[in-house]
N, C-alpha and C positions, 0 to 999 in steps of 0.2 A: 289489607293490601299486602304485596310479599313483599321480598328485600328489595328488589329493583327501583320498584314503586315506591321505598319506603323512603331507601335511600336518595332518590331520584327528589322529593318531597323535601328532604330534610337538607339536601344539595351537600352531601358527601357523597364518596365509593362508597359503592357496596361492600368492602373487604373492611373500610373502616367500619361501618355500622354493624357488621360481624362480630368483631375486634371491641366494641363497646359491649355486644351485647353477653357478647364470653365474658367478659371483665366485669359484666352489671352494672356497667356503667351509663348504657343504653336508656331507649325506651322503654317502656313495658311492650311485650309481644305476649303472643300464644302460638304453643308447638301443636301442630293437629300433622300428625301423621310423621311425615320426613320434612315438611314446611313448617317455615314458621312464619306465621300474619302481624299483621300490623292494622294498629284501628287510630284512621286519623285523629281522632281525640286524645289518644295516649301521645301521639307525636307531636302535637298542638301544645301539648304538658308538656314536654320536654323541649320544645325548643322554648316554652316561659320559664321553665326554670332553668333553662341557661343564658337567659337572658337577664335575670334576676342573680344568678351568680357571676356571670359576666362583671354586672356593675359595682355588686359587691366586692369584687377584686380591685376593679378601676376604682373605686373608694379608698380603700385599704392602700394602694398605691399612691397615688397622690398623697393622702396622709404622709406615708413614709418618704416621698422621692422630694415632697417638699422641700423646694430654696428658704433657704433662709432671708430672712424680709424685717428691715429694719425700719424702723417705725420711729417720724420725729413729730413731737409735739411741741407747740409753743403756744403761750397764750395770748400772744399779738398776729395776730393773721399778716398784718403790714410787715412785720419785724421779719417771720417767716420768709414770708416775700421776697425782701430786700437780702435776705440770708442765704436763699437759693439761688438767688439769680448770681450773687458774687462766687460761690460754689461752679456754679456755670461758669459762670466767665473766666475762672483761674483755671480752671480744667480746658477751658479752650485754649489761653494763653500757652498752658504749661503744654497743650498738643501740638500746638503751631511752633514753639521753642525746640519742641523734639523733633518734630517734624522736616525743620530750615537746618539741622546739622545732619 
């Protein structure tokens, strides 16, 4: 298929899918003449491997952009319990105290 088609397929412009293929960044193509073709297969390829790199980034990011996450352990689940809830309740307290000045 040509650019139109190709890019039309891969749902970018055409100037962009130019612009990849100048950079080699593209699909694989073939030049016959002043065209150059595109074989749905090769495009098939490339949109899996940017969907394979895609995730690999959203990996890597997460990783890094990860919050910080604090972690409480107890060995009474009851005690636990009783320990969050007063936590809770002082922080409501202490919101409603702010809140009423």
């Amino acid at each position: 298929m040509r650019y139109a088609a190709a890019a039309e397929y891969l749902g970018m412009a055409k100037g962009t899918l130019a612009n990849s293929i100048s950079a080699r960044t593209g699909p694989r193509s073939v030049k016959m003449g002043r065209s150059r073709m595109f074989r749905q297969e090769d495009l098939d390829d490339f949109i899996e491997e940017k969907l394979i790199e895609t995730e690999r980034l959203e990996k890597r990011r997460a990783k890094r952009r990860g919050r910080a996450v604090m972690v409480i352990t107890c060995a009474n689940p009851d005690l636990f319990l009783i320990s969050t809830l007063m936590i809770a309740g002082a922080v409501l307290l202490l919101f409603s105290f702010l809140h009423t000045q």
